[in-house]
Backbone as a chain_set.jsonl record, in Angstrom:
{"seq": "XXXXXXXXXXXXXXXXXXXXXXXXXXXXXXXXXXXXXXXXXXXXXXXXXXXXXXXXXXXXXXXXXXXXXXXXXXXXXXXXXXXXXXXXXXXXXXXXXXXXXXXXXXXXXXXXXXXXXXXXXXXXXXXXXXXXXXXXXXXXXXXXXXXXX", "coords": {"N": [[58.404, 2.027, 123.999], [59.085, 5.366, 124.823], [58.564, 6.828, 128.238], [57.333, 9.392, 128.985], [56.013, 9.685, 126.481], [53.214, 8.211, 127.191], [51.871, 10.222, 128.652], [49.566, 13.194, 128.824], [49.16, 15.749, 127.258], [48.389, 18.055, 128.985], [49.817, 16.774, 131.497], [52.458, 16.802, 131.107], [52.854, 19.497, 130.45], [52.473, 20.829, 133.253], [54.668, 18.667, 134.597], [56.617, 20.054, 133.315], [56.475, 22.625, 134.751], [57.652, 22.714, 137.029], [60.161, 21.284, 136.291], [63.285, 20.748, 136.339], [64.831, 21.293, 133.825], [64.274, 23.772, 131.21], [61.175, 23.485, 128.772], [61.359, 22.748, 125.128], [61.678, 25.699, 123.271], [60.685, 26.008, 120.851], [57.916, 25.209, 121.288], [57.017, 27.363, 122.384], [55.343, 30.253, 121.337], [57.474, 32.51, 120.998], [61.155, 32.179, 121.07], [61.308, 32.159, 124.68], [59.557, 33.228, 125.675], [56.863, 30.957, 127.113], [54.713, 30.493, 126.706], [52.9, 28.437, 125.24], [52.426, 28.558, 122.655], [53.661, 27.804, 120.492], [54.809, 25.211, 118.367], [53.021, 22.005, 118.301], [53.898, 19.533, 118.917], [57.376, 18.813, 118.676], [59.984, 18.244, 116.573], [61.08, 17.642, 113.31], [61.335, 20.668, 111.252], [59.482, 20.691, 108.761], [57.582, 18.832, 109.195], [56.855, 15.375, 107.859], [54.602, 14.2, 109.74], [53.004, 16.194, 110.644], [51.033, 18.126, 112.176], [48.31, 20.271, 110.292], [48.234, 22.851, 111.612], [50.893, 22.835, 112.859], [52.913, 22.29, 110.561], [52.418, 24.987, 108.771], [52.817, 27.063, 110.413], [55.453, 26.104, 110.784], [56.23, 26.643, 108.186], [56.25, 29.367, 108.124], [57.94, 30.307, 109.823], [60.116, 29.284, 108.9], [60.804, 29.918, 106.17], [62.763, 29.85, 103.761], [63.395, 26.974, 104.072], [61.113, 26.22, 103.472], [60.635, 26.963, 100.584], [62.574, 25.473, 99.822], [62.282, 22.65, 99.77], [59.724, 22.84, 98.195], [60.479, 23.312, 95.723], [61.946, 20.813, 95.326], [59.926, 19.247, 94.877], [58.792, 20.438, 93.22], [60.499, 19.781, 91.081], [60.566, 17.249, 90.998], [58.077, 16.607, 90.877], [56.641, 15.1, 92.571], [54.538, 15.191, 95.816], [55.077, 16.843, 99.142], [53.42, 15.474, 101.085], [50.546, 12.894, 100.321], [48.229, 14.295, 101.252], [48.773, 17.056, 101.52], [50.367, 19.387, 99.764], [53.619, 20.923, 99.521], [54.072, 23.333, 98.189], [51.727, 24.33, 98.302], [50.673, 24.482, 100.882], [52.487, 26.757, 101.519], [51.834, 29.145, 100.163], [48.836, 29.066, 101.125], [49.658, 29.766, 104.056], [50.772, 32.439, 103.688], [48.731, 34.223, 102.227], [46.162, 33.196, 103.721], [46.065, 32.036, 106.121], [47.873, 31.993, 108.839], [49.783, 30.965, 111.658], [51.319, 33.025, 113.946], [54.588, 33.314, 113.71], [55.911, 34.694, 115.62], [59.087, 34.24, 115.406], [61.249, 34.232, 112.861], [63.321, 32.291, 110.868], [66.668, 32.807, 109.121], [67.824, 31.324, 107.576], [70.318, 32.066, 106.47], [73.24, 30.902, 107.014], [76.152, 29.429, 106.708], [75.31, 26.18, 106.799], [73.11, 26.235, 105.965], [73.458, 26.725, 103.127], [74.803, 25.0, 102.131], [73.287, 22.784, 102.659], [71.514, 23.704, 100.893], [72.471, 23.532, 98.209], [73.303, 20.694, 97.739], [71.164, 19.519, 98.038], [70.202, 20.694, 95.612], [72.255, 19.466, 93.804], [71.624, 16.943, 94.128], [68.73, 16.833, 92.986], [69.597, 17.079, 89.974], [70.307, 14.055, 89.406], [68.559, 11.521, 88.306], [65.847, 10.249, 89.231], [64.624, 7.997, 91.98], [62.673, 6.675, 92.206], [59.282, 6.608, 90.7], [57.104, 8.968, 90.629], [54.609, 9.279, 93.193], [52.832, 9.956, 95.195], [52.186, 12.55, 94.386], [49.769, 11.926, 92.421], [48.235, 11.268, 93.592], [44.593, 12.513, 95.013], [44.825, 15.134, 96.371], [44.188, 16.945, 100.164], [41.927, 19.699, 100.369], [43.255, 22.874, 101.458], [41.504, 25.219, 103.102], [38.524, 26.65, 103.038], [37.101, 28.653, 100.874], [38.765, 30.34, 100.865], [40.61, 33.319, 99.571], [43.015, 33.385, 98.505], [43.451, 30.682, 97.326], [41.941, 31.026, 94.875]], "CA": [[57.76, 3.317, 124.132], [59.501, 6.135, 125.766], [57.649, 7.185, 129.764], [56.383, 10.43, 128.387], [54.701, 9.232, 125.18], [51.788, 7.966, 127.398], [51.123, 11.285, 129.199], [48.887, 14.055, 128.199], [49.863, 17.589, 126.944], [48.599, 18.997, 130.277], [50.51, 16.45, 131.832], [53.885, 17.357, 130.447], [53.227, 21.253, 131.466], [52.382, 20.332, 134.799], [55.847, 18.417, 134.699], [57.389, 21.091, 133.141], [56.36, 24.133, 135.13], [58.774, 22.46, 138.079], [61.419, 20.328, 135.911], [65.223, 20.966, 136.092], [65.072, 21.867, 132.638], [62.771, 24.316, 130.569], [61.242, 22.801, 127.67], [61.909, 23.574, 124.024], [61.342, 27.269, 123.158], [59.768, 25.949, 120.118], [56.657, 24.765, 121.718], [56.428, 28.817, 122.369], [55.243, 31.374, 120.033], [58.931, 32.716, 120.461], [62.015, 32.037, 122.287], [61.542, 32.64, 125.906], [57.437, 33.322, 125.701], [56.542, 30.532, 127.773], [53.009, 30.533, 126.427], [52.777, 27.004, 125.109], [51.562, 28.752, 121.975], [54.192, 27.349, 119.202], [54.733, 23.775, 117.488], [52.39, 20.803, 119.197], [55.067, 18.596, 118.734], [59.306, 19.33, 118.727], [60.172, 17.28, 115.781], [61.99, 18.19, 112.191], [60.714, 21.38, 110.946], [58.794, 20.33, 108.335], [57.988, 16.94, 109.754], [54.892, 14.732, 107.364], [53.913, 13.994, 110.846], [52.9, 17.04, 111.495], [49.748, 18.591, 111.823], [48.241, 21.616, 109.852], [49.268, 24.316, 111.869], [52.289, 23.221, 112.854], [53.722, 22.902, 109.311], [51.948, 26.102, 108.787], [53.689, 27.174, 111.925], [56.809, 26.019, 110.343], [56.182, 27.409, 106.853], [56.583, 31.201, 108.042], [59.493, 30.066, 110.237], [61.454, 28.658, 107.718], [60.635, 30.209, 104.365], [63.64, 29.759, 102.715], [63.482, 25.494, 104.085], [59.941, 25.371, 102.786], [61.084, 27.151, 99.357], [63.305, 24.277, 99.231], [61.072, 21.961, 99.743], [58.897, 23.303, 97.091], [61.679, 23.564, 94.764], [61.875, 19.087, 95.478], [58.329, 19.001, 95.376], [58.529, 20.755, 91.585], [61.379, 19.326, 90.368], [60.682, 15.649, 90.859], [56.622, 16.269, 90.198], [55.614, 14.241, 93.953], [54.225, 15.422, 96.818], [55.245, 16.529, 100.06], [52.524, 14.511, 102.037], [49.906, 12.557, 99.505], [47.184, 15.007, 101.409], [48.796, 18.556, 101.101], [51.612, 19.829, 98.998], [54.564, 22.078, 100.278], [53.781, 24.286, 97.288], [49.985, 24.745, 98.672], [51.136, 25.191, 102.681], [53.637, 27.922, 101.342], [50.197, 29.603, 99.24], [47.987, 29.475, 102.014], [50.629, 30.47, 105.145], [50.819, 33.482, 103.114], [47.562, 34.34, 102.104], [45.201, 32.82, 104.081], [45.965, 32.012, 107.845], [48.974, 31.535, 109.444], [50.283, 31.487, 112.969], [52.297, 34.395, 114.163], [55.793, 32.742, 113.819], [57.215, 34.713, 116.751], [60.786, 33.869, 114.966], [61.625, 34.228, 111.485], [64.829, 32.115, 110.998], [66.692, 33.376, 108.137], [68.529, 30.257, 107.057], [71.237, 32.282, 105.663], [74.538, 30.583, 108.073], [76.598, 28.355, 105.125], [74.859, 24.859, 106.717], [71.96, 25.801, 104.84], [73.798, 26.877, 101.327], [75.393, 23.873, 101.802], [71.942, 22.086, 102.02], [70.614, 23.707, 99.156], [73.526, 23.219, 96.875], [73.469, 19.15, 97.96], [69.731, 19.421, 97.002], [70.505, 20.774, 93.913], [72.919, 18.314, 93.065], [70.78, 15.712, 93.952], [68.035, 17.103, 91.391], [69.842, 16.887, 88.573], [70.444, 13.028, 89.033], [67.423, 10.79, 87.857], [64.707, 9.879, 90.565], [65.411, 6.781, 92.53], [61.241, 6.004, 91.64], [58.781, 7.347, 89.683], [56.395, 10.036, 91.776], [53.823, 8.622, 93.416], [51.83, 11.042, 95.894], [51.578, 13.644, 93.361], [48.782, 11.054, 91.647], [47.071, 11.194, 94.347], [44.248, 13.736, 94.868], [44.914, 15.917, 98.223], [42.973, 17.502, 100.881], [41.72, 21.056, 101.212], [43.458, 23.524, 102.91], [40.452, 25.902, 103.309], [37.467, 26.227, 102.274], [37.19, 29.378, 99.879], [39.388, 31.608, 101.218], [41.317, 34.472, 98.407], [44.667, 32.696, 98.035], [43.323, 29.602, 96.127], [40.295, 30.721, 94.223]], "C": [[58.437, 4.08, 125.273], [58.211, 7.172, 127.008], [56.815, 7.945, 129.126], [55.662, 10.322, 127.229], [53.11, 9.235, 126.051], [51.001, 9.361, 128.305], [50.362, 12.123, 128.098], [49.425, 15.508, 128.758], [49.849, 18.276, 128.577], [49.346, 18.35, 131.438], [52.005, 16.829, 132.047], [53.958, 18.684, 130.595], [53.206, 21.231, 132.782], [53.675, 19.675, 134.831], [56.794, 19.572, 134.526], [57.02, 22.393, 133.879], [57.349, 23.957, 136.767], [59.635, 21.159, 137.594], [62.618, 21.355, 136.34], [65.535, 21.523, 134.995], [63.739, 22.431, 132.013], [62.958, 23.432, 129.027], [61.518, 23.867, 126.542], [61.391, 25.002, 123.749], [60.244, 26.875, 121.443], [58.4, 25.689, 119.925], [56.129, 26.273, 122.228], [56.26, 29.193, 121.172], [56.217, 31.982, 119.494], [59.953, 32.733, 121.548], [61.271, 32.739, 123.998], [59.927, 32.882, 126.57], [56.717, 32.573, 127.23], [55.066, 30.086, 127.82], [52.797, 29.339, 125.94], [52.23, 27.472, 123.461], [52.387, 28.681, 120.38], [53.544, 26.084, 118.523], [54.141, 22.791, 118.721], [53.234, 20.062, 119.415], [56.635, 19.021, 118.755], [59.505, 17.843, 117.639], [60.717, 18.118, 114.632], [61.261, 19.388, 111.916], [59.95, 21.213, 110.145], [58.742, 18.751, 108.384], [56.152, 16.319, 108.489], [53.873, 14.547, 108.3], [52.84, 14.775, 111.27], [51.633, 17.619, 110.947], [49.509, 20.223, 111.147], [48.781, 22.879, 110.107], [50.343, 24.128, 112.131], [53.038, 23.09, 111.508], [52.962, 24.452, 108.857], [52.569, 27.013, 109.845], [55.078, 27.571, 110.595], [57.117, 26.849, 108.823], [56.747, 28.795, 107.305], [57.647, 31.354, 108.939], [60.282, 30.076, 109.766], [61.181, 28.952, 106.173], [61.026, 29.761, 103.33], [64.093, 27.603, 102.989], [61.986, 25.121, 103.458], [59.984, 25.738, 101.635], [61.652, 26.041, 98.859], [62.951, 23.015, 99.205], [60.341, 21.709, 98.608], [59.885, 23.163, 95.768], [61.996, 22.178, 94.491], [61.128, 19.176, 94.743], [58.076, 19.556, 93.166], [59.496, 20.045, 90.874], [61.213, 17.6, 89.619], [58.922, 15.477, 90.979], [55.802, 14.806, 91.723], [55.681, 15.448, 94.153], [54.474, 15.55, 98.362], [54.206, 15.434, 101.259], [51.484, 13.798, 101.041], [48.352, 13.572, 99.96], [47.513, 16.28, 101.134], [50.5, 18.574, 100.563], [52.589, 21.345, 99.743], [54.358, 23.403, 99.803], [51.914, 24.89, 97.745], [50.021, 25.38, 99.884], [51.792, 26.393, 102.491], [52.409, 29.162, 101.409], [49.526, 29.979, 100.321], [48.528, 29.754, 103.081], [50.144, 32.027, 104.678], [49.798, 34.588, 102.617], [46.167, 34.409, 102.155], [45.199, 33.06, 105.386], [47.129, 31.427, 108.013], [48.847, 31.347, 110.779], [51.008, 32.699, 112.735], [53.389, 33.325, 114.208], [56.495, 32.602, 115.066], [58.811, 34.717, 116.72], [60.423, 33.245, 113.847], [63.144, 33.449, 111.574], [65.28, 32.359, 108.959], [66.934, 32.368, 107.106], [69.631, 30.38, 106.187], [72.71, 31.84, 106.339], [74.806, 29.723, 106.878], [76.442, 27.287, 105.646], [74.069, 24.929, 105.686], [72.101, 26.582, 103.388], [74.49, 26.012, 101.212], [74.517, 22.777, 101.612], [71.622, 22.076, 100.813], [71.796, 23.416, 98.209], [73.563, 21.663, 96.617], [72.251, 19.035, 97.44], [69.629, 19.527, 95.79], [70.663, 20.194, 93.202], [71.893, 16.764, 92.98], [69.571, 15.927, 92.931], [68.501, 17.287, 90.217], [70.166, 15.355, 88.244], [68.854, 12.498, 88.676], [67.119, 10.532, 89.466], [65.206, 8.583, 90.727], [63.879, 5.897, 92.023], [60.515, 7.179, 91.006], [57.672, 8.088, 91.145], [55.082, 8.875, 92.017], [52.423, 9.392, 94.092], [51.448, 11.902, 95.66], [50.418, 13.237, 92.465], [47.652, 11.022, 92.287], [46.031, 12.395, 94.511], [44.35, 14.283, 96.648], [43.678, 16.675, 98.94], [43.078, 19.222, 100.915], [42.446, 22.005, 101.832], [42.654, 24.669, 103.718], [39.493, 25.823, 102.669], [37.342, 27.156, 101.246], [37.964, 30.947, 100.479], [40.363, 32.5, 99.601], [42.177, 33.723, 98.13], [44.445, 31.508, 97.418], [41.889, 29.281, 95.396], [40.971, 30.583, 92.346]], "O": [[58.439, 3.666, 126.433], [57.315, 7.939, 126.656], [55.738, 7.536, 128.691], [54.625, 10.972, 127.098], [52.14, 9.937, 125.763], [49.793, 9.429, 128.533], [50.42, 11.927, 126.884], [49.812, 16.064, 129.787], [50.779, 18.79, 129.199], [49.604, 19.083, 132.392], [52.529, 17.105, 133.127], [55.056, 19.17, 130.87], [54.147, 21.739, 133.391], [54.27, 20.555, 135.454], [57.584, 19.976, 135.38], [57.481, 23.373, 133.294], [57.65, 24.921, 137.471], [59.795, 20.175, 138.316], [62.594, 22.562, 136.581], [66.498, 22.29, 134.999], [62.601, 21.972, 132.111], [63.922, 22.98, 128.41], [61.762, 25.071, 126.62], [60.33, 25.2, 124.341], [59.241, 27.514, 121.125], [57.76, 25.825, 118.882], [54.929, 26.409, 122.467], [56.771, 28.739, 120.149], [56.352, 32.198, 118.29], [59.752, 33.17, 122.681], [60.808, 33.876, 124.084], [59.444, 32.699, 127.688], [56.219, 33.206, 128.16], [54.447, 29.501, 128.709], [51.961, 28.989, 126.774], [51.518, 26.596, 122.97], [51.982, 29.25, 119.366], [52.371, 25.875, 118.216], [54.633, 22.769, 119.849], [53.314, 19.898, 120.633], [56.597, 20.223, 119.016], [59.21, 16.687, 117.941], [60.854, 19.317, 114.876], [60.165, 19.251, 112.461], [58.964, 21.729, 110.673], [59.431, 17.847, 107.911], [54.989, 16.718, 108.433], [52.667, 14.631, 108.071], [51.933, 14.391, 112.009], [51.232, 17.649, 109.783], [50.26, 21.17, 111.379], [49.422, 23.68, 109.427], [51.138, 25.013, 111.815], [53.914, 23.944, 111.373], [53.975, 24.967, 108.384], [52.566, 28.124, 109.315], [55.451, 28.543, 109.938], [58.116, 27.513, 108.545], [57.746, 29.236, 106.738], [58.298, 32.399, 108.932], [61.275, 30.765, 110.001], [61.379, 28.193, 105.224], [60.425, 29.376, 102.327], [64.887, 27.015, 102.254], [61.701, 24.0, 103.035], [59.312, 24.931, 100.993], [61.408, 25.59, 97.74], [63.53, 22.287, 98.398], [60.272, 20.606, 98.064], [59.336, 22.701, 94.768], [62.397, 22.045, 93.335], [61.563, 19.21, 93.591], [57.401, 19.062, 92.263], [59.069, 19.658, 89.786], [61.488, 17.043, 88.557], [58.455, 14.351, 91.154], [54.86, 14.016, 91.692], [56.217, 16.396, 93.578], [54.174, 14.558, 99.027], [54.703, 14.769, 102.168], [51.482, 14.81, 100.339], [47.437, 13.613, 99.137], [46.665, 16.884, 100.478], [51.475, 17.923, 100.939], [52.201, 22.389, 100.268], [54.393, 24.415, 100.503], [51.266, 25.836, 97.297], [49.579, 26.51, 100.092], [51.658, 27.192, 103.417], [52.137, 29.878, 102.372], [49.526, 31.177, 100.605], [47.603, 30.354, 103.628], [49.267, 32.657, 105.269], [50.118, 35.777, 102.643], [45.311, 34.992, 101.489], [44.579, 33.986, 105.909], [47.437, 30.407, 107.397], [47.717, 31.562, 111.216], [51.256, 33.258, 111.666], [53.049, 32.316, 114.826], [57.142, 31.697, 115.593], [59.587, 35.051, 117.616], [59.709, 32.262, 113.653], [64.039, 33.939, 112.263], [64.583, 32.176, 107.96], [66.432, 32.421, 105.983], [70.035, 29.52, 105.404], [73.52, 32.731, 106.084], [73.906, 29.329, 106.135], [77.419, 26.629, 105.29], [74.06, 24.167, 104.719], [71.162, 26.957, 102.685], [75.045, 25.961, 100.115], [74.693, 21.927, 100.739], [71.463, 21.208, 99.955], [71.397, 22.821, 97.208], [73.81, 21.263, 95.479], [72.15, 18.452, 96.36], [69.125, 18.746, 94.983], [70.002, 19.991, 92.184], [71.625, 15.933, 92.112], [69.492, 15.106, 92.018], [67.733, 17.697, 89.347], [70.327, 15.093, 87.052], [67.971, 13.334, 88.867], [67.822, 10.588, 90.476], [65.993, 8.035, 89.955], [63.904, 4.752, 91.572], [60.927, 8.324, 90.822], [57.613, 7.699, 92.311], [54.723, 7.953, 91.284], [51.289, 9.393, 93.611], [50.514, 12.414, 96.278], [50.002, 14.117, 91.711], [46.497, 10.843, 91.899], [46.527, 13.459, 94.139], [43.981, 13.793, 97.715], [42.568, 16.929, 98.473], [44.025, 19.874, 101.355], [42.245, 21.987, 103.047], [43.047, 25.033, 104.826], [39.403, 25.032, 101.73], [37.485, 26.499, 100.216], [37.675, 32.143, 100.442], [40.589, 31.774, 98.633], [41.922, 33.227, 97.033], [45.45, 31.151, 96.803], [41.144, 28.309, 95.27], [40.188, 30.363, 91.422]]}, "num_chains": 1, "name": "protein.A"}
């Protein structure tokens, strides 16, 4: 277990408000902010780990990485998480309740048309297993809000 695992959040600002280094800008609302008011965590952008708002968070960040996502997520008939679907987080970001992003990234630089084209390719080969978390039934993401009546 790495030192900082066992602290607590207000721990780790209290460290950070006199470190050597500022922490990630993604833990802001948007570059430079300083407000603590981004992602709970610094981890992949759409991480399974990750809690409601921050993939919700990340959803209106990354549009065009949770499109692609979704675009998995239909192709090969699973589930991004066996509780909520990428295709549902997209839905309700959009419709329901988001965060403020703070930073839109566009994802148009040729890493990520080189992603999606490798994704691609990889959906047209056969599945490595048969779906599994798409069988399952998922949780909620509101209760009756407009965007999934």
């Amino acid at each position: 277990m790495a030192p900082h695992q066992g602290l607590s959040t207000a721990s780790v600002k209290k460290w950070h408000a006199t470190a050597p280094v500022p922490h990630s800008w993604t833990y802001d609302s948007a570059p430079g902010a300083g407000d603590w008011a981004g992602t709970s965590r610094c981890s992949c952008s759409l991480c399974v780990y990750a809690s409601r708002r921050d993939l919700l968070l990340s959803v209106v960040r990354r549009p065009r990485l949770a499109d692609l996502y979704a675009e998995v997520e239909r192709v090969r008939g699973d589930s991004f998480r066996a509780d909520w679907r990428i295709a549902d987080l997209i839905r309700h970001a959009r419709s329901c309740e988001a965060p403020d992003p703070g930073v839109v990234f566009p994802d148009d630089e040729p890493e990520f048309a080189a992603l999606q084209a490798q994704v691609r390719e990889a959906l047209k080969m056969e599945p490595r297993k048969e779906p599994d978390l798409a069988r399952k039934r998922g949780r909620a993401l509101c209760g009756d809000c407009a965007g999934h009546q």
